[in-house]
N, CA, C and O atoms as a MOPAC input file, in Angstrom:
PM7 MOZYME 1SCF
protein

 N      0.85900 1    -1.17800 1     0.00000 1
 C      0.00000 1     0.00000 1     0.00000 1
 C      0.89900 1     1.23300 1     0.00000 1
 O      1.95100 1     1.23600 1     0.63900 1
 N      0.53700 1     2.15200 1    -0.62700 1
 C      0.88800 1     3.15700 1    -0.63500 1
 C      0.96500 1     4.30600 1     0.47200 1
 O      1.00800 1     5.36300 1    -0.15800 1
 N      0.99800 1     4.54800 1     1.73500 1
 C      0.34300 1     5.78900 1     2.07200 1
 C      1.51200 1     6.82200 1     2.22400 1
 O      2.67100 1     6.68100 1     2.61300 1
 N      0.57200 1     8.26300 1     1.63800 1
 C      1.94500 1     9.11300 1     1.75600 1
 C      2.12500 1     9.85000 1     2.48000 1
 O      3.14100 1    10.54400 1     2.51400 1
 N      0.90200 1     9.92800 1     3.50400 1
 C      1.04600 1    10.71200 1     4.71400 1
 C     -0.23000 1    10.69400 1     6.10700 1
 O     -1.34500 1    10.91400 1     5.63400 1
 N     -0.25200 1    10.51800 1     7.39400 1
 C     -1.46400 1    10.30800 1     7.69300 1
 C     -2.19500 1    11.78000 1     7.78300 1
 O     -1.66300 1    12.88800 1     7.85300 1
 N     -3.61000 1    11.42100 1     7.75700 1
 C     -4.23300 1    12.20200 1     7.16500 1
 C     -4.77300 1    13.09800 1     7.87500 1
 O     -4.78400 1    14.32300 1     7.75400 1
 N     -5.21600 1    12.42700 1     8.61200 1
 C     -6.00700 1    13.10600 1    10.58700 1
 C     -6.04000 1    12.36400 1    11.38800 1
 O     -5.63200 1    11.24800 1    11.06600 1
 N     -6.44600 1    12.52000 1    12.59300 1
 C     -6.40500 1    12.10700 1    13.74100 1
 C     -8.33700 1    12.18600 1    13.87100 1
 O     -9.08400 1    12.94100 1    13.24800 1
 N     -8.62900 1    11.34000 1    14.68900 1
 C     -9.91400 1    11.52900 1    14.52700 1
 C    -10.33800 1    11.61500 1    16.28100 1
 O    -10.32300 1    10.55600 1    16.90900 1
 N    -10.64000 1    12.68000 1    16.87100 1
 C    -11.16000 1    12.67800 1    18.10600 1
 C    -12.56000 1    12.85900 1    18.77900 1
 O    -12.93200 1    13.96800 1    19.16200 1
 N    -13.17200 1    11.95400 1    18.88300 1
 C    -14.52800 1    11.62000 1    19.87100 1
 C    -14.97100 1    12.74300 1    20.93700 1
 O    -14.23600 1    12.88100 1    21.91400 1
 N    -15.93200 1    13.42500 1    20.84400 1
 C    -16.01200 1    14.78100 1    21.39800 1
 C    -18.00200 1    14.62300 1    22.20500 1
 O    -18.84200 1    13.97900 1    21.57700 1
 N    -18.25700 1    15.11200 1    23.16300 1
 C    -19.47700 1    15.80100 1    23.53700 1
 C    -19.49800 1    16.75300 1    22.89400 1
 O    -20.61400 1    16.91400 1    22.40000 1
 N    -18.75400 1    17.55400 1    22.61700 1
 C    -19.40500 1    18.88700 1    22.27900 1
 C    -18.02500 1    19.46800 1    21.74800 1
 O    -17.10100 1    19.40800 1    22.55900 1
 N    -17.74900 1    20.02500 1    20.49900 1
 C    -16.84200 1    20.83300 1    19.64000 1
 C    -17.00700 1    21.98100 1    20.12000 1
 O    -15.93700 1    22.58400 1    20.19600 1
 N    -18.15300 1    22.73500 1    20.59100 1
 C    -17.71500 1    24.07700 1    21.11300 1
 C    -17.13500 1    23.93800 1    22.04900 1
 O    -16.06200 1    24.54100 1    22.07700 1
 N    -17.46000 1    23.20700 1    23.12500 1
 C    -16.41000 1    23.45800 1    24.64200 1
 C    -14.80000 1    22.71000 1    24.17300 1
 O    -13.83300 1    22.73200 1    24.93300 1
 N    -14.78400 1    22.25100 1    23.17300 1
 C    -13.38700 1    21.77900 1    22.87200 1
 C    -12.78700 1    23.17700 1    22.03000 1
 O    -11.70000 1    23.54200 1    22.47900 1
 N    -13.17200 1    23.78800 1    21.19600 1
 C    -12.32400 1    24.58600 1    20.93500 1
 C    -11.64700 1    25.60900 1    21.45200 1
 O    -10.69900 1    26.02100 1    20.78300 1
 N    -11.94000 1    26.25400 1    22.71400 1
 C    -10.77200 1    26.68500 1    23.40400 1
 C     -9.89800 1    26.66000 1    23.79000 1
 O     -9.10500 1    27.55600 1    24.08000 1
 N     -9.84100 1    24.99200 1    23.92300 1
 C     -8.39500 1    24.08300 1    23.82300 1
 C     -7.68300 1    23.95400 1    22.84000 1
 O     -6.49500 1    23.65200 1    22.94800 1
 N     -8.21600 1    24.13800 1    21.80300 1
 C     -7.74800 1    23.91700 1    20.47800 1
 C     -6.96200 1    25.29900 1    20.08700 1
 O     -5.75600 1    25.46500 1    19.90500 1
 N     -8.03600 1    26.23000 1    20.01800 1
 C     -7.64600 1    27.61900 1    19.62100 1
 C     -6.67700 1    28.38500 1    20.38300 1
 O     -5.61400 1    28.69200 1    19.84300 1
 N     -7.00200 1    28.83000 1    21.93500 1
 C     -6.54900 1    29.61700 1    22.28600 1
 C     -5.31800 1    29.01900 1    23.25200 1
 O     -4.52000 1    29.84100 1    23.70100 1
 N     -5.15800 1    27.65000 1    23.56900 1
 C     -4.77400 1    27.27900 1    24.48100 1
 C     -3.21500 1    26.24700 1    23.35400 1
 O     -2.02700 1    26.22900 1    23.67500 1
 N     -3.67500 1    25.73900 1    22.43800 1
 C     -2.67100 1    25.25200 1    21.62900 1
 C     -2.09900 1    26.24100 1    19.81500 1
 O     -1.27800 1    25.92500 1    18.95400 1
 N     -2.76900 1    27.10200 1    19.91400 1
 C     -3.18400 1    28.10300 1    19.19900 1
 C     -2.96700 1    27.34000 1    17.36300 1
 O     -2.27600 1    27.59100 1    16.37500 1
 N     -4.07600 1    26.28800 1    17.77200 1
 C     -4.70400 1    26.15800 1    16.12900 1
 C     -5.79800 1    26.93200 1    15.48400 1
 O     -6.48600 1    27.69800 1    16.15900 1
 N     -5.98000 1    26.77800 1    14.29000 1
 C     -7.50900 1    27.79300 1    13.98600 1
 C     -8.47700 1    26.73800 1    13.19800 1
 O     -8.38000 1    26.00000 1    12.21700 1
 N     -9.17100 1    26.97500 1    13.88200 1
 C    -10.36900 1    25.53000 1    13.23700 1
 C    -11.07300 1    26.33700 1    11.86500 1
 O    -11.93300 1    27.21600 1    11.91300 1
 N    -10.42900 1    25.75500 1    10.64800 1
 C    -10.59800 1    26.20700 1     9.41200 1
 C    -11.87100 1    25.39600 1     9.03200 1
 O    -11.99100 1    25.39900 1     7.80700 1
 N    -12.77900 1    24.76200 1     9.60000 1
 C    -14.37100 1    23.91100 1     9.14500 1
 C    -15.03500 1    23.12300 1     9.84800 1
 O    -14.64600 1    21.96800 1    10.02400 1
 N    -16.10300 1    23.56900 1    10.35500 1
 C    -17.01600 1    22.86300 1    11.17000 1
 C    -18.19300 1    22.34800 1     9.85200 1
 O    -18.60100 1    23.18100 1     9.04200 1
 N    -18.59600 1    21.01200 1     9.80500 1
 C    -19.14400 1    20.71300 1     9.00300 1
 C    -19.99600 1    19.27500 1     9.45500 1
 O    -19.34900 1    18.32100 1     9.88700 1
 N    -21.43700 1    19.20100 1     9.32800 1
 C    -21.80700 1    18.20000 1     9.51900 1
 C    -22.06300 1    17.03600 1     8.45100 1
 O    -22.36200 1    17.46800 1     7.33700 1
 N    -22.00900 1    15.74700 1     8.56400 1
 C    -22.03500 1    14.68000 1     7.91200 1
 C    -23.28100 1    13.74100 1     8.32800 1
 O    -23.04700 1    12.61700 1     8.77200 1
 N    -24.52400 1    14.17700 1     8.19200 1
 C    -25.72100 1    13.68100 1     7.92500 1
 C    -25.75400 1    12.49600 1     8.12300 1
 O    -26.39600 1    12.16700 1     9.12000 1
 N    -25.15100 1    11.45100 1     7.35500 1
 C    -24.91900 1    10.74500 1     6.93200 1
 C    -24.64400 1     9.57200 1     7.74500 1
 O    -25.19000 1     8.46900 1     7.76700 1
 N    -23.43300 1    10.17500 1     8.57100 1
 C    -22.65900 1     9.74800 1     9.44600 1
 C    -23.12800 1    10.06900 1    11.02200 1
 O    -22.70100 1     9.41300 1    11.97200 1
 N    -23.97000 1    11.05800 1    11.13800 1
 C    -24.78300 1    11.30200 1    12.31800 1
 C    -23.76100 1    11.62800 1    12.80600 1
 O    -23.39200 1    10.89700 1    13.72500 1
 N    -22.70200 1    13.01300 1    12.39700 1
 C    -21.73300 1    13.69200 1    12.63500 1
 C    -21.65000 1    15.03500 1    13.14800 1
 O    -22.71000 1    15.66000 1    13.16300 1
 N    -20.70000 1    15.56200 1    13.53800 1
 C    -20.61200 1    17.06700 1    13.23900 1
 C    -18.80000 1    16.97500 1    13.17100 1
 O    -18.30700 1    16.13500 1    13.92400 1
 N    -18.01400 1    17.64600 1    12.46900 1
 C    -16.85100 1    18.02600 1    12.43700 1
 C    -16.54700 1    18.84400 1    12.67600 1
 O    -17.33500 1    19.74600 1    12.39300 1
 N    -15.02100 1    19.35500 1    13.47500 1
 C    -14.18500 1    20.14700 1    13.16200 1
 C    -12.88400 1    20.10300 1    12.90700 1
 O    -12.32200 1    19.12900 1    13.40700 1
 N    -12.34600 1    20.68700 1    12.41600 1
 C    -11.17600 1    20.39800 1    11.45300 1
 C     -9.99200 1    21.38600 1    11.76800 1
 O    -10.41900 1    22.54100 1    11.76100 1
 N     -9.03700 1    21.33500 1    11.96300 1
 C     -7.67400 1    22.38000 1    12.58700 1
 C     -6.37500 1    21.66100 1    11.72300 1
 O     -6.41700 1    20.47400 1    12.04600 1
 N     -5.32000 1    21.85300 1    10.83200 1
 C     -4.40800 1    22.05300 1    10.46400 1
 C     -3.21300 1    21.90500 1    11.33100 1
 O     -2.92400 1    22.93700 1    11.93800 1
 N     -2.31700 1    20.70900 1    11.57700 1
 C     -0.99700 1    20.74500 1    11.92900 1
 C     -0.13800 1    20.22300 1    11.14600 1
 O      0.03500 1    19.00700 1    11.06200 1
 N      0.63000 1    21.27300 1    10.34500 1
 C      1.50700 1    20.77500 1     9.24100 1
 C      0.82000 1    20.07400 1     8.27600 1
 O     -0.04900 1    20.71100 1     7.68000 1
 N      0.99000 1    18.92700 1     7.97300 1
 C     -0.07200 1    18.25800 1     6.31500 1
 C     -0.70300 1    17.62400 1     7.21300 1
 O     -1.39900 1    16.83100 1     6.57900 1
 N     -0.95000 1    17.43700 1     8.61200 1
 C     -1.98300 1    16.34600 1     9.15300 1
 C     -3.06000 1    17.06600 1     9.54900 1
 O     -3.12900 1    18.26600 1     9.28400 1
 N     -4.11700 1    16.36200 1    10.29200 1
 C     -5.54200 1    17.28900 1    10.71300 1
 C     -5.85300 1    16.41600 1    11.88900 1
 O     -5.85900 1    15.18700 1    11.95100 1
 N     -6.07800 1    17.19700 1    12.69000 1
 C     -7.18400 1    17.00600 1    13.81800 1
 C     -8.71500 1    17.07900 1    13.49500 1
 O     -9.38500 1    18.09300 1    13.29900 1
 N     -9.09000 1    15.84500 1    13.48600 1
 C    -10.76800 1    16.05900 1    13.17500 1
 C    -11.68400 1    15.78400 1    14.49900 1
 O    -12.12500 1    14.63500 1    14.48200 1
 N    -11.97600 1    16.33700 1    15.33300 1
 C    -12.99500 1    16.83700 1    16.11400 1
 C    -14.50500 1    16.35700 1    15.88100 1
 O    -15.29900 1    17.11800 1    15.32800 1
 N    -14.97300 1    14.78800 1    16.41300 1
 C    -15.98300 1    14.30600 1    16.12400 1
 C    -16.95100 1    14.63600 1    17.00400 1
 O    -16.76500 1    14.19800 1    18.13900 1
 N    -18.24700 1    15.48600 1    16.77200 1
 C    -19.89600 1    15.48300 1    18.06900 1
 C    -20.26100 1    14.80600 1    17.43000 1
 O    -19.97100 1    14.88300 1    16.23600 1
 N    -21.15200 1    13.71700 1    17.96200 1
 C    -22.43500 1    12.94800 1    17.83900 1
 C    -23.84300 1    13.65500 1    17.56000 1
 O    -24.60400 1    14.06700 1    18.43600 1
 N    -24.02800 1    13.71300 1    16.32000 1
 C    -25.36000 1    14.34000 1    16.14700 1
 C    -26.38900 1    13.91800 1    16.53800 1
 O    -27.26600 1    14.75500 1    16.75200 1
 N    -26.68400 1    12.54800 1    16.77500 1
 C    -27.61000 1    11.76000 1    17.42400 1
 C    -26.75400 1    10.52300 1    18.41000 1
 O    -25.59100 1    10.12800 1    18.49300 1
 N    -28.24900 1    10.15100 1    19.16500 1
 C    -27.45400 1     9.37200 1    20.20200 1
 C    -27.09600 1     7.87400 1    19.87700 1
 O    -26.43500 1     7.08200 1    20.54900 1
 N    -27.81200 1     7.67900 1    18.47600 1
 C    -27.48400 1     6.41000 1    18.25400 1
 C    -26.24100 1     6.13200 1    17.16100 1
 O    -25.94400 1     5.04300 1    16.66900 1
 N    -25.66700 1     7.29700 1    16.94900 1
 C    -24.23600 1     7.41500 1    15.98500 1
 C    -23.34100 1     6.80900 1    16.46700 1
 O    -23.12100 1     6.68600 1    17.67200 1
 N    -22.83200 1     6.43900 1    15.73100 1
 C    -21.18000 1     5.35700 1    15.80900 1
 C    -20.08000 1     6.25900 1    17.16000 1
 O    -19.15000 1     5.75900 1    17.79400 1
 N    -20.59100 1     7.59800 1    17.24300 1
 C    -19.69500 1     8.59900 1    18.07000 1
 C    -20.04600 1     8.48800 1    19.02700 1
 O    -19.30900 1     7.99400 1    19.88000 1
 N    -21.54600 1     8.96300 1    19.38100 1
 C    -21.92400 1     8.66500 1    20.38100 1
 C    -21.96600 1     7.40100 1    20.95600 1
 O    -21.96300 1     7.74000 1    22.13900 1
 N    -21.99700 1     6.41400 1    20.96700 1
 C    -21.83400 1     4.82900 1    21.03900 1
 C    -20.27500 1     4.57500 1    21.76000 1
 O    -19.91200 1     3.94800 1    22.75500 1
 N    -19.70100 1     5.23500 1    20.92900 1
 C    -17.80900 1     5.25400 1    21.26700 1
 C    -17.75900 1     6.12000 1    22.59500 1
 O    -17.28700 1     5.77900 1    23.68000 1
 N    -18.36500 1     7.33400 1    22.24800 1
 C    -17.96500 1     8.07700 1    24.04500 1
 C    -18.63800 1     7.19500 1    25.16900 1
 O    -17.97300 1     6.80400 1    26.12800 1
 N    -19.85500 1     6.92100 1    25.03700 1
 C    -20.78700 1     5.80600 1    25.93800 1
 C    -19.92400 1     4.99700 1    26.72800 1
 O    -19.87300 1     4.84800 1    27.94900 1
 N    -19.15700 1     4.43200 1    25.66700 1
 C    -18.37100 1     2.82800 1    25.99100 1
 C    -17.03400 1     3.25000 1    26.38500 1
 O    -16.36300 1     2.61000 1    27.19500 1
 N    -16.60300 1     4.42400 1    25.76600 1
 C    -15.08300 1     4.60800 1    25.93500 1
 C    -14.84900 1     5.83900 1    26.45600 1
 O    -13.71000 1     6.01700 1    26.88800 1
 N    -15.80000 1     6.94600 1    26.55000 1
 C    -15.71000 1     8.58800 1    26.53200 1
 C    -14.38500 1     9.30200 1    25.63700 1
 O    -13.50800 1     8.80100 1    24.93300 1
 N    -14.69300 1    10.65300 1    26.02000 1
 C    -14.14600 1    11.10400 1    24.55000 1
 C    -12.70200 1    10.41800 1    24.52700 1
 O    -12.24900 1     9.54900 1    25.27200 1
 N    -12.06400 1    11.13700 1    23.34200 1
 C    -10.42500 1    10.68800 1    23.36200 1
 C    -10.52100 1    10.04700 1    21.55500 1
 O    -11.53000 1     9.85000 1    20.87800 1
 N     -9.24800 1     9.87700 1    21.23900 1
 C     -8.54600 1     9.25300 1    20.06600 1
 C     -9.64700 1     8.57100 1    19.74900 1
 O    -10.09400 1     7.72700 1    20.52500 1
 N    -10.35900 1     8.90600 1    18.30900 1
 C    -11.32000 1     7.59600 1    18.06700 1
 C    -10.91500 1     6.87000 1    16.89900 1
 O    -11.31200 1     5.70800 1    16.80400 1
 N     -9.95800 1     7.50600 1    15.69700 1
 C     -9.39800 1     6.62200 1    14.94400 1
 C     -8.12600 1     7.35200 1    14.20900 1
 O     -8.02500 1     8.57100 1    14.35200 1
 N     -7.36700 1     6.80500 1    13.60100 1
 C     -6.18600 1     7.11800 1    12.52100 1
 C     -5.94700 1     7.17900 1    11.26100 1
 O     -5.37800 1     6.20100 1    10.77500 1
 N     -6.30800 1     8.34300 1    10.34400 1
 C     -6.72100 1     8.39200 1     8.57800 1
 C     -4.95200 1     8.17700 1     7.96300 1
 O     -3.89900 1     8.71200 1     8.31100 1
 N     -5.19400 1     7.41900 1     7.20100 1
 C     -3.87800 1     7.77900 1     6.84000 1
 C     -5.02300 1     7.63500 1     4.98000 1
 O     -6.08100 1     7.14500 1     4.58600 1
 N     -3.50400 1     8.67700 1     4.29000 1
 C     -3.85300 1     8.96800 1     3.05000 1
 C     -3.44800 1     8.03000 1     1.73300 1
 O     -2.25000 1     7.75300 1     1.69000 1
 N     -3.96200 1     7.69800 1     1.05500 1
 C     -3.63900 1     6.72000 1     0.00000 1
 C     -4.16600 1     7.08500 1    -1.42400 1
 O     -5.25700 1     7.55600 1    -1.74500 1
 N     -3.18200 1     6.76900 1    -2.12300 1
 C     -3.94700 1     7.39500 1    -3.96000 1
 C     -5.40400 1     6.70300 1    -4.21200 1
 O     -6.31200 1     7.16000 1    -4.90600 1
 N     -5.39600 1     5.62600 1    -3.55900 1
 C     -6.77500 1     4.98700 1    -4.20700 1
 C     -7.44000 1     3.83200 1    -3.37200 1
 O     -7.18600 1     2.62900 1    -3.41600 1
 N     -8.58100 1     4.67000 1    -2.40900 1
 C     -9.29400 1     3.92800 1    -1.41100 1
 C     -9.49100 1     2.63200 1    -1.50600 1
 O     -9.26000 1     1.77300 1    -0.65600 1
 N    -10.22300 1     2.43500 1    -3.29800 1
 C    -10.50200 1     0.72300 1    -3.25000 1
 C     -9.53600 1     0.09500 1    -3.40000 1
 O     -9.35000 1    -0.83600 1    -2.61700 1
 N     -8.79800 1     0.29300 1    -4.19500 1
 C     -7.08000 1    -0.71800 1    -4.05600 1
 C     -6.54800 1    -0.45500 1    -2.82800 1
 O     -5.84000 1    -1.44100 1    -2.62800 1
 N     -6.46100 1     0.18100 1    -1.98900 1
 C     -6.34300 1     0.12700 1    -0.67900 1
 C     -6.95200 1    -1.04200 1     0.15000 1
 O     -6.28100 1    -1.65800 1     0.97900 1
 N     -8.52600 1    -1.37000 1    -0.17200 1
 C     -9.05800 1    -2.01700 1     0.83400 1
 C     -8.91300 1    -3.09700 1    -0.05900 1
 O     -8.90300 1    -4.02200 1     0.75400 1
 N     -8.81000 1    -3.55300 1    -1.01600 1
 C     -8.54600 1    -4.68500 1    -1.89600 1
 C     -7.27400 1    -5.32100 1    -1.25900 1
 O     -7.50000 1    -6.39900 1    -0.71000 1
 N     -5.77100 1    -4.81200 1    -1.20600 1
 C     -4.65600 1    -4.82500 1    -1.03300 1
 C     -4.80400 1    -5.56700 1     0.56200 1
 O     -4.40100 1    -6.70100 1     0.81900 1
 N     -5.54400 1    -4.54100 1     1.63800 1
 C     -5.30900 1    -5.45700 1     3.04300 1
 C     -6.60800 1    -6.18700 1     3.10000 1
 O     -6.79200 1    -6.69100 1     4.20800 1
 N     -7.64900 1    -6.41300 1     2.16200 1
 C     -8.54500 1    -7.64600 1     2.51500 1
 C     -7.46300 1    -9.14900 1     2.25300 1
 O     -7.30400 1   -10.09600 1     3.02300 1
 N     -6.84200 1    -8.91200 1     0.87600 1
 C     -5.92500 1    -9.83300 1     0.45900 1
 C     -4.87200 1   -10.68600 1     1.70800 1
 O     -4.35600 1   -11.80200 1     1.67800 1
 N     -4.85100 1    -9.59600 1     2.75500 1
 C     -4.09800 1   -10.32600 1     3.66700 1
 C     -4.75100 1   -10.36900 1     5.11200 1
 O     -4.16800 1   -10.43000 1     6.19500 1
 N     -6.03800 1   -10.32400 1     4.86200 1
 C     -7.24300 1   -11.13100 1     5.71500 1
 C     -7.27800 1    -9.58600 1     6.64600 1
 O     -7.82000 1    -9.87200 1     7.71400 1
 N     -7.01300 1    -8.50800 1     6.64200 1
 C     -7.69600 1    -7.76600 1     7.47600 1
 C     -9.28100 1    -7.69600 1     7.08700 1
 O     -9.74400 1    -7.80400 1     5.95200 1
 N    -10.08400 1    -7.46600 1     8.44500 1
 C    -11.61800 1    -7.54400 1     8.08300 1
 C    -11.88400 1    -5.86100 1     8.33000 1
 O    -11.75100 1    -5.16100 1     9.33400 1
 N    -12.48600 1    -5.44100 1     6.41400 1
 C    -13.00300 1    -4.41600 1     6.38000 1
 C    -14.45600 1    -4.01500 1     7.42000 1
 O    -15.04300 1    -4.91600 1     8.01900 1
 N    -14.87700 1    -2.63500 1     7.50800 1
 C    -16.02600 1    -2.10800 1     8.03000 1
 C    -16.87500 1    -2.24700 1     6.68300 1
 O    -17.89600 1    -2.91300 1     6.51200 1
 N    -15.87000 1    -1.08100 1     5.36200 1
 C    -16.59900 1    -1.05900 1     4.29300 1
 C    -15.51800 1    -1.60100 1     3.42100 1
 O    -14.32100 1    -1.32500 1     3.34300 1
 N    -16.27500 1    -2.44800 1     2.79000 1
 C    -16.02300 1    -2.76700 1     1.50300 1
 C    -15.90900 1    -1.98000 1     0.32700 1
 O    -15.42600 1    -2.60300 1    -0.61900 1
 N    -16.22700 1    -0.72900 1     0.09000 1
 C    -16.35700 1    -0.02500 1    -1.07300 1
 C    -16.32200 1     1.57600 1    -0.23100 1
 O    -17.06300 1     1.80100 1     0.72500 1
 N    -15.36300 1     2.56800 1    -0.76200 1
 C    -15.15600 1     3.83100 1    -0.31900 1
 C    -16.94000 1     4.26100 1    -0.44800 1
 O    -17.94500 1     3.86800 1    -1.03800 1
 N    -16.42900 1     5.55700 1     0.74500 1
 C    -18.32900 1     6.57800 1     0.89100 1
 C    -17.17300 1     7.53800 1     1.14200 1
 O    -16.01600 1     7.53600 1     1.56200 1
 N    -18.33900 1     8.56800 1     0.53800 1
 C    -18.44300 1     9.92200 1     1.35700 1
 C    -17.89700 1    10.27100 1     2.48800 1
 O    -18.37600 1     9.56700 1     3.37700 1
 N    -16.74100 1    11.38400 1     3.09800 1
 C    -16.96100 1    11.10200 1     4.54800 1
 C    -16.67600 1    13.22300 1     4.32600 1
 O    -16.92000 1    13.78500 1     3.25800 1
 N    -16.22500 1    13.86700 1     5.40400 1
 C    -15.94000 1    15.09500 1     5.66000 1
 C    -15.29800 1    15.77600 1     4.80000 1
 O    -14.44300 1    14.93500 1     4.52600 1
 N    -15.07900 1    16.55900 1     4.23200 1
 C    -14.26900 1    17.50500 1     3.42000 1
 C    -14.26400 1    17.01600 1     1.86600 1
 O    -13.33700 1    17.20400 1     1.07800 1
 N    -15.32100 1    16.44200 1     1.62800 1
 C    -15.23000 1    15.40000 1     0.03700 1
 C    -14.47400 1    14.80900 1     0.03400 1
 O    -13.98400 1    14.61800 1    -1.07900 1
 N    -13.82800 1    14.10100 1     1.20700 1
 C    -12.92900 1    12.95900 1     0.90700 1
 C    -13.89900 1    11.42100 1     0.64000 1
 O    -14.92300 1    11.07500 1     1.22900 1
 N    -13.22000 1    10.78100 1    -0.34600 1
 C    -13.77400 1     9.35500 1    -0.54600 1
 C    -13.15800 1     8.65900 1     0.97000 1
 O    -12.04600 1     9.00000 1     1.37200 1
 N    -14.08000 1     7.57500 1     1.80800 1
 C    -13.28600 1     7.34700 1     2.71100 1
 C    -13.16800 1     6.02900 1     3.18300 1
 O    -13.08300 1     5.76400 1     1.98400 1
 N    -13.06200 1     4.73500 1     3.85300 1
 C    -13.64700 1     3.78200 1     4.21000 1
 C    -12.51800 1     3.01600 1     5.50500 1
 O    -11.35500 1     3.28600 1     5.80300 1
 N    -13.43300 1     2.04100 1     6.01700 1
 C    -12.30500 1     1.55200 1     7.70000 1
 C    -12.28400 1     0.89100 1     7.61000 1
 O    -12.94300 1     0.24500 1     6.79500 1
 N    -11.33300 1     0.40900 1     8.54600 1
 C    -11.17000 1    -1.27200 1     8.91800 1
 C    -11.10500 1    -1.73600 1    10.10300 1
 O    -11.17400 1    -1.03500 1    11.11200 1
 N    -10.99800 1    -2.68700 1    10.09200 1
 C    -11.84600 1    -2.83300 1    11.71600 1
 C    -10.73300 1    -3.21300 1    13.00200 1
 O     -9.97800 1    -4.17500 1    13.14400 1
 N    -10.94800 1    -2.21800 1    13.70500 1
 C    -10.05700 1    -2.71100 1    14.93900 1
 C     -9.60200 1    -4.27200 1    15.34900 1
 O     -8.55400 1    -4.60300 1    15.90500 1
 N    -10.43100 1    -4.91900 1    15.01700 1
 C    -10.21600 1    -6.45000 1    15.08200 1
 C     -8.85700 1    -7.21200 1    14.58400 1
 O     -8.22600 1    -8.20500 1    14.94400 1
 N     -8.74800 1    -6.26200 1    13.61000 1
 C     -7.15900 1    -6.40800 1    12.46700 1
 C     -6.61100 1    -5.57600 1    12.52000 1
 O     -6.07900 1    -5.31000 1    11.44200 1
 N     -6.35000 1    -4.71300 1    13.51400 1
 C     -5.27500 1    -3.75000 1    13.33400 1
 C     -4.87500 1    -3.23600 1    14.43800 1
 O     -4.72600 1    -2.01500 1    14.42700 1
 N     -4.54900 1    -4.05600 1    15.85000 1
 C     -4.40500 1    -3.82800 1    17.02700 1
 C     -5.16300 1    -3.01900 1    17.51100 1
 O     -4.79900 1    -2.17600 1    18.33100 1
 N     -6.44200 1    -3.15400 1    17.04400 1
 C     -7.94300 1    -2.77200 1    18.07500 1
 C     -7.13400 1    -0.89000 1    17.98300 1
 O     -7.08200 1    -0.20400 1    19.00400 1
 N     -6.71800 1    -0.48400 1    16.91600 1
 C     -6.97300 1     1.32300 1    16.54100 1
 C     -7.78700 1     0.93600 1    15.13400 1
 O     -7.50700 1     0.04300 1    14.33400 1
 N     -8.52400 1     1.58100 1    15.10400 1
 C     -9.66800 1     1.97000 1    14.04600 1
 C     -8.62800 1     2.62100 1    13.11900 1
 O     -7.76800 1     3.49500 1    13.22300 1
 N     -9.04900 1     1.88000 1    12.26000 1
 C     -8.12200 1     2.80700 1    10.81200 1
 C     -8.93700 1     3.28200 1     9.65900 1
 O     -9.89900 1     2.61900 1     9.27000 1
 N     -8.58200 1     4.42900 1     9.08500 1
 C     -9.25400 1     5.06900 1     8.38500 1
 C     -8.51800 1     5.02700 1     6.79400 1
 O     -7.31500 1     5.15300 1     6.56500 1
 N     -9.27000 1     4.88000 1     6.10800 1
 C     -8.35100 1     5.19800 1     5.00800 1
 C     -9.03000 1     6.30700 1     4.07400 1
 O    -10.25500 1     6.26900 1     4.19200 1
 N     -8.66800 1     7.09500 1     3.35300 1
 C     -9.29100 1     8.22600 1     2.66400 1
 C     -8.38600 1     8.77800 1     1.42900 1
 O     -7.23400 1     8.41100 1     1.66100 1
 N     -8.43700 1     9.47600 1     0.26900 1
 C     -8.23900 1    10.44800 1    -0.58300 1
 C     -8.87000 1    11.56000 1    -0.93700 1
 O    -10.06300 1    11.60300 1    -0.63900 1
 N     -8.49600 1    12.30200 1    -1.38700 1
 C     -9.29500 1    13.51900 1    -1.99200 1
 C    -10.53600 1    12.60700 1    -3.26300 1
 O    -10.26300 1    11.69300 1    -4.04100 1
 N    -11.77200 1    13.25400 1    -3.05400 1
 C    -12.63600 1    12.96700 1    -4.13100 1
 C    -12.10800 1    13.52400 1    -5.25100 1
 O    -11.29900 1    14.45000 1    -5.18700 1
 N    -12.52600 1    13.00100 1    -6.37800 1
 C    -12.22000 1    13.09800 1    -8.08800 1
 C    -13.19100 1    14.56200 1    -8.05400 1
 O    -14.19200 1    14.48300 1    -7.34200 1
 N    -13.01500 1    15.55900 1    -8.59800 1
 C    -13.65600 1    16.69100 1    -8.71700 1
 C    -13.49700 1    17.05900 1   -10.46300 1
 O    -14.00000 1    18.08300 1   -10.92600 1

């Protein structure tokens, strides 16, 4: 596999507003996109360190994959993106050597990235993310 850099950090949050004062004024990042993911029963925020990102996960509902994770685990580290030219040959490449995907086929995830995981089960129980920029 290719990856050429990781991509974000993905952190499990109650609430993105009471986190960004930590973020902003206290580590002095600037949260360049708060954005929700419908989809994903999300909300994002997004801050810039060097080519990597801090992504800042709220639970839009209580039955989201986020909310579920703070429940069981509370906030903190919820997974690791690393970047790759091409999501499905990505998940093709480590199904081949028996890691067990979440998704089988890249989605949608925050910032138009194509995105898809794999499952803690195969990868010393850290959630891995894999993602690229969408084709525009």
């Amino acid at each position: 596999m290719n990856i050429s850099h990781i991509e974000h950090l993905g952190i499990a949050v109650k609430s993105i507003d009471a986190h960004l004062p930590y973020y902003e004024k206290v580590l002095g990042l600037k949260c360049y996109s708060i954005e929700e993911v419908a989809d994903q029963k999300v909300k994002t925020a997004f801050f810039k360190v060097g080519q990597t990102k801090i992504e800042l996960l709220e639970p839009t509902s209580e039955d989201s994959t986020i909310a579920k994770f703070i429940e069981k685990k509370g906030e903190g580290i919820h997974h690791i993106a690393f970047a790759v030219p091409s999501v499905q040959a990505a998940l093709d490449e480590v199904a081949s050597h028996g890691v067990q995907l979440i998704d089988k086929a890249p989605r949608a995830g925050a910032e138009g990235l194509s995105i898809a995981f794999l499952h803690p089960k195969s990868t010393g129980s850290v959630l891995t993310e894999l993602c690229m920029t969408a084709e525009k």
